[in-house]
ZAMARGU-4260 file (C-alpha; in steps of 0.2 Angstrom, whole numbers, plus 5000, padded with zeros to 4 digits):
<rodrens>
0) 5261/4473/5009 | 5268/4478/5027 | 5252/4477/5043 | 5258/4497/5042 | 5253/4500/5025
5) 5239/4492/5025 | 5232/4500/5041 | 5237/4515/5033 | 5227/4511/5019 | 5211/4508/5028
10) 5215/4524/5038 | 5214/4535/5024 | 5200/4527/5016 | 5186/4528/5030 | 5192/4547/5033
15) 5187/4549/5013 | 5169/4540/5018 | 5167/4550/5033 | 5171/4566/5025 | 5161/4565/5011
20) 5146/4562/5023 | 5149/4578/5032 | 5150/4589/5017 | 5132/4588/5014 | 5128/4591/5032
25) 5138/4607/5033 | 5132/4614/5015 | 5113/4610/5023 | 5118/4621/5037 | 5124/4633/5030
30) 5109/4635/5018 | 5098/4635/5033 | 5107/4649/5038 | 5106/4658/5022 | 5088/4654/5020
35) 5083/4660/5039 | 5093/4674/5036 | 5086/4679/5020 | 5067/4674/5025 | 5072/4687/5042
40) 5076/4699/5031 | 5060/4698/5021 | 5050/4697/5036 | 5059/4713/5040 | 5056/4723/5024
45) 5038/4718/5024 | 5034/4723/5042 | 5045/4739/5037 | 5034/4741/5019 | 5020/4741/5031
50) 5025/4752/5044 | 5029/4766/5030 | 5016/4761/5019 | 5001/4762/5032 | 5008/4768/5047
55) 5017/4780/5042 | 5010/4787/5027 | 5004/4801/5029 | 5020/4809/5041 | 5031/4802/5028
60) 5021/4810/5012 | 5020/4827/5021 | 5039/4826/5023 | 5042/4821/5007 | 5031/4836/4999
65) 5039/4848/5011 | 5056/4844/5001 | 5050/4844/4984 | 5036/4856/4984 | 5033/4871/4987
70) 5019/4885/4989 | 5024/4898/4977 | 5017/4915/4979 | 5012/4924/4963 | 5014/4943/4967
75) 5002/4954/4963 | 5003/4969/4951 | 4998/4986/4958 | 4987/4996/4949 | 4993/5011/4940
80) 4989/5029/4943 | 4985/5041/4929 | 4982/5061/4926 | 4964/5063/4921 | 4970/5061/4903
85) 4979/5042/4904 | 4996/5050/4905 | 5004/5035/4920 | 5009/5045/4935 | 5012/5028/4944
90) 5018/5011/4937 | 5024/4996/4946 | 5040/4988/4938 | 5047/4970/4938 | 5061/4969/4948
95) 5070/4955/4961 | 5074/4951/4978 | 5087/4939/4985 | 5082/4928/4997 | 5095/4913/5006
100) 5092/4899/5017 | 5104/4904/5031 | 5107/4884/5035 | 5110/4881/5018 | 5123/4895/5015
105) 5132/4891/5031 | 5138/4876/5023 | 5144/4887/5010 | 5151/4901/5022 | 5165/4906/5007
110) 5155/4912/4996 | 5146/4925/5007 | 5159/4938/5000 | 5156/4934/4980 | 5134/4937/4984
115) 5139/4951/4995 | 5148/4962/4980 | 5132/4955/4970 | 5120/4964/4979 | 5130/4980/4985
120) 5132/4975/5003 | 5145/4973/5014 | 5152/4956/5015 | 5154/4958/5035 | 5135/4964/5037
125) 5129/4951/5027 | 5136/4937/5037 | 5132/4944/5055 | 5115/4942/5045 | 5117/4924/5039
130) 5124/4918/5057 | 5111/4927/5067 | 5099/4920/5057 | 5103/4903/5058 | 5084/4896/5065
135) 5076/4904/5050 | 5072/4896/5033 | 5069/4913/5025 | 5080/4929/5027 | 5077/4942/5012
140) 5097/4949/5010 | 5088/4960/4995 | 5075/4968/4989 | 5072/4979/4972 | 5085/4972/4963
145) 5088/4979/4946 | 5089/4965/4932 | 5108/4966/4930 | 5112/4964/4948 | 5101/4950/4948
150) 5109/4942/4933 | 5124/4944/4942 | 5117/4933/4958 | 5109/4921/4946 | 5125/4916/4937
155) 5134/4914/4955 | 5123/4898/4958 | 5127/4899/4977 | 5116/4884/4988 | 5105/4892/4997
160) 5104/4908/4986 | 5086/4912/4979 | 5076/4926/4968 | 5060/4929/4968 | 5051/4941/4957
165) 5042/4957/4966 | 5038/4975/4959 | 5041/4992/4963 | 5033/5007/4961 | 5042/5020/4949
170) 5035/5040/4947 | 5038/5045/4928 | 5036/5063/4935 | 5049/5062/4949 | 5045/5076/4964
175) 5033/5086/4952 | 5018/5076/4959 | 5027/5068/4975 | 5017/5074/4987 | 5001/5071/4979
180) 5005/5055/4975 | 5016/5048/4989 | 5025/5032/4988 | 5023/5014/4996 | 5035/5003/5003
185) 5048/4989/4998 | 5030/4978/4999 | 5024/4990/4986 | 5008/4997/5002 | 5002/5014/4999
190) 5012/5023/5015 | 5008/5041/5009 | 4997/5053/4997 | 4985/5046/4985 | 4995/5027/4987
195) 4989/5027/5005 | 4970/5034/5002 | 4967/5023/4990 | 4979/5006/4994 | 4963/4994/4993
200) 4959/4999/4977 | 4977/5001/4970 | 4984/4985/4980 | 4979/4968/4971 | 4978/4951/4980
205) 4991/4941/4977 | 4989/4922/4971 | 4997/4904/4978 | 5003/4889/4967 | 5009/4874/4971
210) 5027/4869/4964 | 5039/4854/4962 | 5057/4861/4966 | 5075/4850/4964 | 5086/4850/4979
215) 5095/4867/4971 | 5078/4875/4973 | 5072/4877/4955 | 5058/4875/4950 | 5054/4860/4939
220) 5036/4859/4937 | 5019/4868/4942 | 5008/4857/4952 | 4991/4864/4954 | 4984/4884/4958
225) 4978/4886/4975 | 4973/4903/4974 | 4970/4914/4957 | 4980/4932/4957 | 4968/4948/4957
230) 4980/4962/4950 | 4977/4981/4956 | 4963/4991/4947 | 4968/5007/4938 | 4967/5024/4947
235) 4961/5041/4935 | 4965/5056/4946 | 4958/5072/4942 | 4976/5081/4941 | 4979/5086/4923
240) 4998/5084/4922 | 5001/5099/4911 | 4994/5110/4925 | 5004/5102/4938 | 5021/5103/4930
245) 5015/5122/4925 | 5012/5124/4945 | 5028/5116/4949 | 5037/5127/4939 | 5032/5141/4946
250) 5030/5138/4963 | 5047/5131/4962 | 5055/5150/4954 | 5043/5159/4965 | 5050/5151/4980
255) 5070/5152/4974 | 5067/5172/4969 | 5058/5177/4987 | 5069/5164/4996 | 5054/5158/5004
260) 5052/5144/5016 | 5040/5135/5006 | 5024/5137/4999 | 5010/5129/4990 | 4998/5129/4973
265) 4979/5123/4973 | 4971/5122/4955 | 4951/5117/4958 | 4939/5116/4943 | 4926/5125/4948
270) 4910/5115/4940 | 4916/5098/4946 | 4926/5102/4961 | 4940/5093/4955 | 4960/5095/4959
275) 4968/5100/4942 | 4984/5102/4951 | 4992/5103/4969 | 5009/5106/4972 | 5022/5112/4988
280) 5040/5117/4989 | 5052/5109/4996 | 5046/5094/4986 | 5052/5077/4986 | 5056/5063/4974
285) 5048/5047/4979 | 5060/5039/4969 | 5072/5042/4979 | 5072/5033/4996 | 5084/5044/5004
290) 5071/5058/5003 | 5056/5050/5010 | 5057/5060/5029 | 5042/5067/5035 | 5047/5084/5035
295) 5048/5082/5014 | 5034/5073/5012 | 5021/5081/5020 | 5007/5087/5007 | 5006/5106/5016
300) 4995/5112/5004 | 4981/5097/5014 | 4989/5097/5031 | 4999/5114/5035 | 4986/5128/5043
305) 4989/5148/5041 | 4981/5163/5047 | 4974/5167/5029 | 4976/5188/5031 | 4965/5196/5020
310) 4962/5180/5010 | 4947/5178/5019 | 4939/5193/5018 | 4929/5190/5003 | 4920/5178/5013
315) 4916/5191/5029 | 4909/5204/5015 | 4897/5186/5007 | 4890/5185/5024 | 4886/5204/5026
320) 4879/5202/5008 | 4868/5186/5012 | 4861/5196/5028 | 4855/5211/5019 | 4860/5223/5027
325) 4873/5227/5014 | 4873/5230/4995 | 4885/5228/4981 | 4885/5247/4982 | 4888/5249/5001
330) 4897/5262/5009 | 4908/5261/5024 | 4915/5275/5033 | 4935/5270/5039 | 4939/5288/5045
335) 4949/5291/5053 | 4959/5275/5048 | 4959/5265/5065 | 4947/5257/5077 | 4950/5252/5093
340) 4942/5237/5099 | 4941/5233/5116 | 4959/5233/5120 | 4965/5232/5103 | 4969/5244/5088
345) 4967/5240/5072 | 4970/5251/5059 | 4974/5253/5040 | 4989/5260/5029 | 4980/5277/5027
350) 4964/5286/5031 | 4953/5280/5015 | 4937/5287/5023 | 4921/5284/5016 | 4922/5270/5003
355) 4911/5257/4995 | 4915/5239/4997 | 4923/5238/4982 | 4938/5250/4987 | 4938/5240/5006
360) 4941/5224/4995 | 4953/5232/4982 | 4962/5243/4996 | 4962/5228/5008 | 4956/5242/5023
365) 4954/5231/5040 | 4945/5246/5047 | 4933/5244/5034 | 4930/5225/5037 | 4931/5225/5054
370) 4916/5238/5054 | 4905/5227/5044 | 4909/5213/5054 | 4904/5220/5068 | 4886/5226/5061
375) 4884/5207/5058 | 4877/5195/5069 | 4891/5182/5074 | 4878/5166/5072 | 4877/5176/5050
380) 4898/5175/5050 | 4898/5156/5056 | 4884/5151/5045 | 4893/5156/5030 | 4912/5153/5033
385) 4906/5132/5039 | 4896/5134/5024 | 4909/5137/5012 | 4919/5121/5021 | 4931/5131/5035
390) 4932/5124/5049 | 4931/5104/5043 | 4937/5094/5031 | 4935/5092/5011 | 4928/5075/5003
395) 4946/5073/4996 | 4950/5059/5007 | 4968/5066/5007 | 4977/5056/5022 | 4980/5069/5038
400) 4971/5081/5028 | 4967/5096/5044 | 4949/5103/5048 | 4959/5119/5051 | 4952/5130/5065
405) 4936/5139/5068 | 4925/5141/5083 | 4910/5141/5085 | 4900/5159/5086 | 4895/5157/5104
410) 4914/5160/5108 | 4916/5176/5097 | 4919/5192/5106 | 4922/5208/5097 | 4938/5208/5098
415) 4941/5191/5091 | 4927/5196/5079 | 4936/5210/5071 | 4951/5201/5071 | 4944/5185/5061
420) 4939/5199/5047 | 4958/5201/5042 | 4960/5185/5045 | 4966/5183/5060 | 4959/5169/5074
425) 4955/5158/5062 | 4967/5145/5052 | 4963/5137/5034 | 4975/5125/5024 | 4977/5130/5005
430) 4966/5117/4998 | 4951/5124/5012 | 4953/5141/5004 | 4953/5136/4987 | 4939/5127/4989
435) 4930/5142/4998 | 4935/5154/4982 | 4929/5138/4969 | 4912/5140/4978 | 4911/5158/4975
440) 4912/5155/4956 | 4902/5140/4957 | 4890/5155/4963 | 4885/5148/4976 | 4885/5129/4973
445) 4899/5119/4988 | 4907/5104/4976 | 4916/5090/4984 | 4932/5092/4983 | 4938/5076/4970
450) 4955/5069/4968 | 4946/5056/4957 | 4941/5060/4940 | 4922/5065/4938 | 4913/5063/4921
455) 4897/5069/4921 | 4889/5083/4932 | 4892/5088/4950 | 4877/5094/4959 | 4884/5101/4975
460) 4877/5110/4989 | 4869/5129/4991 | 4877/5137/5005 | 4876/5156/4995 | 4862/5163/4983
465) 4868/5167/4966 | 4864/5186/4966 | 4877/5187/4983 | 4891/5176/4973 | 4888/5187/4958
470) 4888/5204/4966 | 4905/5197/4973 | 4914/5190/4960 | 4911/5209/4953 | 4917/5216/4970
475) 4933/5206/4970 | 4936/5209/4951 | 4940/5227/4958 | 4953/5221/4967 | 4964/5217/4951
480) 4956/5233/4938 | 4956/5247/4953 | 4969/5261/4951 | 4981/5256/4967 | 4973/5241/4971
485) 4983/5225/4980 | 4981/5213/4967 | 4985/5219/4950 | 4999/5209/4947 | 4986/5195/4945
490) 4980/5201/4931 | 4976/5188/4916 | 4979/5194/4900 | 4963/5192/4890 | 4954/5188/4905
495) 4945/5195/4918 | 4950/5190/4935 | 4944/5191/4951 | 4953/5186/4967 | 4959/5193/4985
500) 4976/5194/4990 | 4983/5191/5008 | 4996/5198/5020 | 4998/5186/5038 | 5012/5190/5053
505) 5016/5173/5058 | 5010/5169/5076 | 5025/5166/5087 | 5029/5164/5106 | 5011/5170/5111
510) 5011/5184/5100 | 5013/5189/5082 | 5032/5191/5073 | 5036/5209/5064 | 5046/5202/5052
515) 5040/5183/5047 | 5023/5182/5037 | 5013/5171/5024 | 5008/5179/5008 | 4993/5171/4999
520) 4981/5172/4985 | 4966/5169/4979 | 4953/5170/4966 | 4943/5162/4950 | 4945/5166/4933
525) 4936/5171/4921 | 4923/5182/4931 | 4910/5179/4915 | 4908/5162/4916 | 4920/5156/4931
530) 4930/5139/4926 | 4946/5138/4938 | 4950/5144/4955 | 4965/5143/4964 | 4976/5150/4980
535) 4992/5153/4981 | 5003/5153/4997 | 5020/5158/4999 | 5027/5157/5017 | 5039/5168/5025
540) 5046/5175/5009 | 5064/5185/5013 | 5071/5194/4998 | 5063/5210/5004 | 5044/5209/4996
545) 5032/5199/5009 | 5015/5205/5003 | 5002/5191/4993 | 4999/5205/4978 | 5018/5207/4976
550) 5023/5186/4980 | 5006/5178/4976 | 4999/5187/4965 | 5010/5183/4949 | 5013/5166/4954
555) 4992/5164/4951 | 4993/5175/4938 | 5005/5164/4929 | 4997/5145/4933 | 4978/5150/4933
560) 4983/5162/4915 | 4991/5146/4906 | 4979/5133/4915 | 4965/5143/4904 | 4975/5141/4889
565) 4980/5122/4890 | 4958/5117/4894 | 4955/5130/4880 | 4946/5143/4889 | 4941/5156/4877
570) 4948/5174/4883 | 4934/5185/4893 | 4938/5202/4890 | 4918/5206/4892 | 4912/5222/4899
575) 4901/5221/4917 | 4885/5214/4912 | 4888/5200/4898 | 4889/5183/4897 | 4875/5183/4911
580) 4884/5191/4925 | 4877/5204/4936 | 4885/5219/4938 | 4888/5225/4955 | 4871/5232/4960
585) 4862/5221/4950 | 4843/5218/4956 | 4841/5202/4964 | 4837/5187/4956 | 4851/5193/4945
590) 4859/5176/4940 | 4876/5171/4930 | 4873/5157/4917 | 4889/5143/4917 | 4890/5133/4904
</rodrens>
């Protein structure tokens, strides 16, 4: 062997002993390095375990609650409102409303179009709506949805697209009892009518759960119950339904055949003060959204004053009755068919003459009145009319219900005196007058007025004697039986009737118009035993007859006759002096007996 190979030899051999030495060295370090790295990372997570564990806890579990669980509201069902009978006036329907996260459904931008032809909307509005929205969580896009269009948003499965279940209110009997019932808004709140005076007892109290939702925003699981739901409590109002839509019916033909502005219908039991139907024209349906304005709405037979005309003098001839100084059988002396007073004349049709109160009330003679006003004592007139409930407010609890308008007697001077005896100077609404006449065949006896249902009796207060309301009743029946008197077209068949007709100029520019008036009605039925009263007010009527006993007069006739018939009121075709009335005349103490 050559020096070179073997040199070559021993070259090769010591790198093989020096490299097999240095392998173990590098693996060493290199497992250090592993192992520092690992034991770092340990370190790491456990100081981070920690941190999120203890530290943090509580930020981070109120996080991750915030995007799994929710607080659910569980709407509350609002109470339904029946007739007096059961019969639902008011029910509150399952229906849906869309809701979107705008963040969420920014992200999905393209799909605004497809949930905009969902819910009826224009595509346009409804991103203006989205984009301006954008710092919200919660934007309602739609409310009231009907259960198809809400199957339709369902099945478009859009992110950020939500339905939650609300109710809406829904009137069976559409505009026939709109404005006595009002409506409420897309919230289902009472915002008019019997919703808005009784909301707290209709309104429930809606209840909160606690739910576990996926990232879609289903719900997946319930959690707990926070708070418990109180649904609304049933309302009974004192409205008969068949009585209402008999009112409405006829109001609603009266009104078309005079061409008459508008005009309203009272119906008032007269044992318990309760309304057994009130109805206007124009009416509304609260169904109907587009309708709800405040010139529909408006319940006029509660809000709307009039100068009742010669509505009201059955109350001036109870005050000169309840003074004494007149009898059933009085006699007043119009000749020669005017009276001037002060500055002012006021005069009748024709010369009557001497007559008894019973032809001033049938023949509606203002001479006559205004005479027997003027033997009273103002302190007499006031007593009786604030007695009877003008001049204030009814217990109906009706919302905006008006006091009307009467002063008090120390601001009475003969002229206005005179004037308030055919009804002028004074203002009453419907429901005031009708419950003025329902007190006069109460004989005597002022009920609240009750939109509620009352079972059991009413007391109520005295504000005339019996013998006067009898005597009265007797006087005003006259106006119906009488030979040319103004009210014969109220006549009942079967029944006696008694009742005033009314005949008002409407005031205008600071005086009274020649060609515009209110006609009115009203009266109880039947004189024997009285059961129902009711008033009747057509205003501004155009188609050539203007007076309350040609306008008025049969509309009462018509509700009041087939209101009898539908509470099964027998017929009352008594002579004077049954069924324990007093004739006119009658000694006092003379008393009628209700049943």
């Amino acid at each position: 062997m050559s020096r070179r190979g073997w040199f070559g030899g021993k070259a090769r051999a010591g790198a093989a002993r020096h490299g097999a030495a240095a392998r173990p060295v590098a693996f060493g370090l290199r497992l250090g390095v592993v192992f520092a790295t690992l034991l770092a990372c340990g370190v790491g997570l456990a100081v981070r375990a920690v941190q999120l564990q203890l530290v943090q806890h509580r930020f981070l579990a109120s996080e991750g609650a915030a995007r799994f669980t929710r607080v659910a509201a569980i709407v509350a069902h609002r109470g339904t409102i029946t007739d007096r009978f059961g019969e639902p006036l008011a029910v509150s329907t399952p229906v849906d409303a869309v809701w979107v996260n705008p963040q969420e459904l920014a992200a999905n931008i393209e799909q605004v179009p497809r949930l905009a032809r969902a819910i009826h909307l224009d595509s346009h509005e409804l991103a203006r709506r989205v984009s301006t929205g954008m710092d919200r969580e919660f934007l309602y896009v739609a409310r009231g949805l009907q259960p198809a269009d809400a199957r339709k948003v369902r099945a478009l499965q859009i992110s950020g697209v939500n339905l939650t279940r609300e109710y809406r209110r829904y009137y069976p009997a559409g505009e026939v009892t709109g404005h006595l019932l009002g409506f409420t808004d897309v919230d289902d709140t009472g915002q008019e009518g019997a919703e808005l005076a009784f909301d707290n007892w209709l309104g429930g109290e809606d209840g909160a759960k606690r739910v576990i939702q996926d990232s879609d925003g289903n719900r997946v699981e319930d959690v707990e119950s926070i708070r418990s739901v109180r649904p609304g409590r049933e309302l009974r109002l004192s409205v008969d339904l068949r009585i209402q839509y008999l009112a409405y019916r006829e109001l609603k033909a009266a009104i078309r055949d005079n061409r008459a502005r508008s005009g309203s219908v009272v119906v008032i039991d007269v044992r318990t003060g309760e309304v057994l139907a009130m109805v206007n024209q124009p009416a509304f349906n609260p169904n109907d959204r587009t309708q709800l304005t405040a010139a529909a709405y408006r319940n006029r037979a509660a809000t709307d004053l009039f100068e009742p005309g010669s509505s009201i003098k059955p109350f001036f001839v109870a005050a000169g009755l309840a003074s004494g100084r007149y009898e059933a059988d009085s006699v007043i002396d119009t000749d020669p068919g005017y009276l001037q007073v002060g500055t002012s004349i006021i005069h009748d049709e024709h010369n009557l003459g001497a007559i008894p109160l019973a032809t001033v009330l049938a023949k509606s003679s203002n001479v006559g009145m205004a005479r027997l006003a003027l033997a009273l004592e103002p302190k007499q007139i006031w007593t009786t009319l604030n007695g009877l409930g003008f001049g204030q407010v009814t217990a109906s609890g009706f919302p905006g219900e008006s006091a009307g308008q009467l002063s008090n007697y120390s601001h009475w001077r003969s002229v206005l005196l005179a004037s308030m005896s055919h009804g002028y100077g004074l203002s009453v609404t419907p429901l005031q007058l009708a419950q003025g006449y329902a007190t006069l065949g109460a004989l005597g006896l002022r009920r609240p007025v009750s939109l509620l249902r009352v079972d059991g009796p009413v007391p109520g207060e005295r504000v005339l004697e019996r013998p006067v309301c009898a005597a009265l009743l007797h006087l005003l029946e006259s106006v119906i039986t009488m030979p040319g008197a103004t009210g014969a077209l109220a006549a009942i068949p079967g029944y006696r009737v008694a009742g005033k007709t009314g005949t008002a100029w409407k005031a205008e520019g600071g005086g009274y118009s020649q060609n515009r008036y209110v006609a009115a009605f009203g009266g109880v039925a039947p004189v024997s035993n009285p059961r129902l009263a009711a008033v009747v007010v057509i205003d501004e009527p155009s188609a050539g007859k203007y007076h309350g006993g040609d306008v008025a007069a049969p509309v009462f006739s018509a509700v009041l006759g087939g209101a009898l018939r539908l509470i099964g009121v027998a017929p009352d075709d008594a002579r004077p002096g049954e069924h324990g009335v007093a004739p006119p005349g009658a000694p006092a103490g003379a008393q009628v007996a209700l049943r």
